[in-house]
N, C-alpha and C positions, 0 to 999 in steps of 0.2 A: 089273706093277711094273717102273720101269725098272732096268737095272742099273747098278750107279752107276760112276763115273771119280774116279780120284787126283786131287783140283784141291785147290792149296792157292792163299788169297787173301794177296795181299801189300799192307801198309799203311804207307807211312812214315809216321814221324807227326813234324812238328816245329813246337813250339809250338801245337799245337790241343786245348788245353783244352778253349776251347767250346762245340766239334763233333764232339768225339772219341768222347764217349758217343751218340750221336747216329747216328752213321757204326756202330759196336759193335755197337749193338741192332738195327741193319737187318739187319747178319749175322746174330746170333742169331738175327731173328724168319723167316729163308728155311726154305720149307718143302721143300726139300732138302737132307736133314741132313748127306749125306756130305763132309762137307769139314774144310779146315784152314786157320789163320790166322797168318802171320806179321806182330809187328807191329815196324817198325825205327823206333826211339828216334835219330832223327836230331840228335844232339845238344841237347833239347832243356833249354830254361830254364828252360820255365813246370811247371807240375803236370801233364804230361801221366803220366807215369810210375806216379804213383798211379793213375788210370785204366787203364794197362796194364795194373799188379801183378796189379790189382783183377779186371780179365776174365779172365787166366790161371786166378786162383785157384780163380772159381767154375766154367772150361768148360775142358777138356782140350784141346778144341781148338783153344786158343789158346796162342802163346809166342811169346816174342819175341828181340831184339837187339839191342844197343847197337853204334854208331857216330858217330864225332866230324862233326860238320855240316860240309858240301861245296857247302852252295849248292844242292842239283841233289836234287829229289825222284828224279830218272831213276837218281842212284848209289845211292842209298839203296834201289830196288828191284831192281838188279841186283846189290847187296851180299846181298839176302837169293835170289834167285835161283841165282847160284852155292854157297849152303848150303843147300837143297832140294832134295829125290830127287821131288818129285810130277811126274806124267806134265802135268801142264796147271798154269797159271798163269795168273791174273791180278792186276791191279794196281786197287788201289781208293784216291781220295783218302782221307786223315781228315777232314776235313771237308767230305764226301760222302756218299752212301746210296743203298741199293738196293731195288727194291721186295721185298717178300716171295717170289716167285716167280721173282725173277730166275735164281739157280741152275736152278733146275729146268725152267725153260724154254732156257736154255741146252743143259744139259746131253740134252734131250728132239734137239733142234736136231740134236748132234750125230750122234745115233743116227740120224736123219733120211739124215744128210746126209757123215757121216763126213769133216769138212771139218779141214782141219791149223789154223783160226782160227775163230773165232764172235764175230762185232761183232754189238754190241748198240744201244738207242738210245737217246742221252743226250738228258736233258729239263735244259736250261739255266735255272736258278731264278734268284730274290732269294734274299738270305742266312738268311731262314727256311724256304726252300727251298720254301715255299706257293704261289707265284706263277711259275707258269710264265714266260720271256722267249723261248725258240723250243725247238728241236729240230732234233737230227743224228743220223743221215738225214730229212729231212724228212718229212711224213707222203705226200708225191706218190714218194721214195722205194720201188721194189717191194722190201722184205724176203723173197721168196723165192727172189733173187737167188742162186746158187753163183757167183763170178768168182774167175779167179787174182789171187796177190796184186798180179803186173803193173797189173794193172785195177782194182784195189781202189788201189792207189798212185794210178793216174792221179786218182780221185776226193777226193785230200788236195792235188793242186796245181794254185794259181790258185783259191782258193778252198775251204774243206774241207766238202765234201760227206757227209762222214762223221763223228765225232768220235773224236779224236785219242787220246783217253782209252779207248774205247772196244773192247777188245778181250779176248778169252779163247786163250791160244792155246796151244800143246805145245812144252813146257820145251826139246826137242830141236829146233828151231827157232831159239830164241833163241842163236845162237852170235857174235855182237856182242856188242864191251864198251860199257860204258856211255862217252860222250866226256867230253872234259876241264872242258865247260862247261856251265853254268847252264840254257843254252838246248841242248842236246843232243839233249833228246827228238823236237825239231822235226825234225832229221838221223835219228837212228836208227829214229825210227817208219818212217822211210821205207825204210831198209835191211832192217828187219824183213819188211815187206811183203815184199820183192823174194824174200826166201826162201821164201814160202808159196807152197807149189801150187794148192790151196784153200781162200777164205775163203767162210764163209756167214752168213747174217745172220738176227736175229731178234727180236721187239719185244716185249724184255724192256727195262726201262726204270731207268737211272742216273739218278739227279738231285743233279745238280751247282751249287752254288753257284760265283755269277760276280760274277768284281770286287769281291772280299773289300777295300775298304783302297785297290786298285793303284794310285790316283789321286795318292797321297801317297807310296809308298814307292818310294824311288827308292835302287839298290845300286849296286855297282860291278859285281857278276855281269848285271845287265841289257843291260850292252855287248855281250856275248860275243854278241847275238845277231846284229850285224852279221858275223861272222864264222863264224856257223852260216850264214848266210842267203848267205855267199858259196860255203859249201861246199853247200849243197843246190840252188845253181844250177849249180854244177858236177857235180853227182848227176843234176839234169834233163837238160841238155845230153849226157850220157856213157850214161844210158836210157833217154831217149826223146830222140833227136836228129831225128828228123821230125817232132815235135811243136811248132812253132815256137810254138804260141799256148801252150803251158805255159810256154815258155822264156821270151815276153815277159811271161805274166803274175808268171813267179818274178822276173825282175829287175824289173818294179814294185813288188813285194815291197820288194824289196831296195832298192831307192831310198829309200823311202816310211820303211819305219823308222830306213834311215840318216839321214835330215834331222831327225826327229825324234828320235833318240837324239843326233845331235848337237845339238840345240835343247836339249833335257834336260840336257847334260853341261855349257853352257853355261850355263845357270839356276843346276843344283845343283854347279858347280863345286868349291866353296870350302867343300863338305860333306865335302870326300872328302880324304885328305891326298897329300899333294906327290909319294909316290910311286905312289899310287891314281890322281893326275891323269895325270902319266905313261904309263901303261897303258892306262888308256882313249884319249887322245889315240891313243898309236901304234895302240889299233886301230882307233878310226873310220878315221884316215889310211890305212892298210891295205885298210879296205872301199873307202873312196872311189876310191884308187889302181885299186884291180881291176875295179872299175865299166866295163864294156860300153856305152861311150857310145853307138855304134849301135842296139842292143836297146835301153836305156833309152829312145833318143829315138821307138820307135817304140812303147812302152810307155806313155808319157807325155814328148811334145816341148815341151809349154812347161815341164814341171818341170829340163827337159837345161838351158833357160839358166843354172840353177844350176852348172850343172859348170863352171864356167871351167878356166885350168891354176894358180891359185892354191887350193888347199885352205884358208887361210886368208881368204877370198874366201868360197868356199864356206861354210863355218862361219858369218860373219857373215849370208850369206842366208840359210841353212836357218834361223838362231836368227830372225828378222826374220821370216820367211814363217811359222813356226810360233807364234809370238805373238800374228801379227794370224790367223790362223784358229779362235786358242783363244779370245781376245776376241772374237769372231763366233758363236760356239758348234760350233765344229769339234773331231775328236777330240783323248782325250787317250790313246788306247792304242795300242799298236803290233799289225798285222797278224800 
């Protein structure tokens, strides 16, 4: 028998009715029983609470907390993070699920391999979660893999080769605060990394529903991510500065959602109010400003003739260029 490990699962949960029951019973049904469950009540609206009460009541090992909504699933699991004594942590969506074995193949992993992180591998569904759409790590992927978290980082940029979500790791590790914005997790996953000596990997299986909705819901916290995406190319550049083909592929990144976050602000402009508009302007303006014309041009040189020295110039292309590639059947999500 194995010997078990202190791991409590952390769950925000806001507004997922749904899927909430759903995500519950994958926990209960893991056939490694030693664990705990926090579930954080992110401000939410709908009925989720009842479903909280409800699992508390019948399994011990479950309990939860309330918090006023932030925008950021990332606050709301570092809010229960900082109120947890367990050696290991992980973060589970709610409207998410695990297979039954997942715990226990993890936890098997680590006795294996005695590694400070254990990623696992996300199987990316339709929204009844029945229908596979890919997987990270891919199945060419070697999961018996030991790499620093150096190395395990290099495989989240210019493309994520691993899933983002995707990780079990020891509470004393996580010494990062959650950041200020929406888009955050994108930034910290990557800080996190930088702290692990060893991660190991193992083909226990998450299955995640993808593109709940995102096609319609458009916020004000979505901007912020022009402004992760400037701070996580200054994250590339400052570790791994000989890596120039990360460096070119993070400021395509960066390009790529800034046109299209400014196409979007442009659309749903007059959704937002006067000082909502405000905010988001100064920060596209912001990203565009900091923009690396050099690296971008050599990232993508026909998209640079967008950069004139008019930002307002700009604005008008990116909206014009993103209209006619969505009328063509071009995307509508951001990298």
């Amino acid at each position: 028998m194995m010997k078990p490990i202190d791991i409590t699962i952390v769950v925000p949960v806001y507004n997922a009715f749904p899927y909430l029951q759903e995500c519950l019973d994958s926990i209960c049904a893991q056939t490694y029983r030693e664990w705990k469950c926090v579930l954080v009540n992110d401000g939410c609206t709908d009925n989720s609470q009842e479903i909280i009460e409800t699992y508390c009541e019948k399994d011990e090992r479950f309990s939860y907390l309330t918090k006023e909504n932030e925008r950021s699933a990332d606050k709301a699991r570092y809010y229960a993070y900082e109120r947890i004594n367990s050696e290991w942590v992980i973060g589970i969506d709610a409207d998410d699920a695990i297979e039954p074995m997942f715990l226990e193949k993890i936890v098997k992993r680590y006795w294996e391999t005695m590694a400070d992180s254990i990623s696992w591998r996300c199987i990316f569904c339709k929204e009844d979660l029945q229908g596979e759409k890919w997987r990270l790590p891919s199945n060419k992927f070697n999961m018996d893999r030991v790499l620093s978290g150096k190395e395990v980082c290099l495989l989240t940029l210019g493309g994520w080769q691993i899933a983002g979500i995707g990780m079990v790791i020891r509470r004393d590790v996580l010494k990062i605060k959650s950041g200020h914005w929406m888009n955050s997790d994108e930034y910290n996953q990557r800080e996190v990394l930088l702290l692990i000596q060893k991660c190991a990997f193992v083909d226990a299986h998450y299955y995640r529903r993808q593109n709940i909705g995102t096609s319609d819901k458009i916020s004000i916290g979505m901007f912020d991510r022009t402004l992760v995406d400037m701070q996580l190319e200054q994250f590339v550049r400052k570790h791994f500065p000989e890596r120039e083909d990360k460096i070119i592929a993070i400021a395509w990144q960066r390009l790529f959602n800034l046109i299209y976050l400014t196409a979007d602000y442009c659309i749903h402009k007059y959704e937002f109010s006067r000082e909502e508009r405000k905010k988001v302007w100064e920060m596209l303006q912001t990203s565009y400003k900091a923009l690396n014309r050099q690296t971008v041009h050599k990232a993508a040189p026909w998209h640079t003739l967008m950069l004139t020295h008019s930002f307002n110039l700009f604005v008008l292309l990116a909206t014009a260029y993103v209209k006619y590639k969505r009328s063509h059947g071009g995307t509508f999500y951001y990298r």
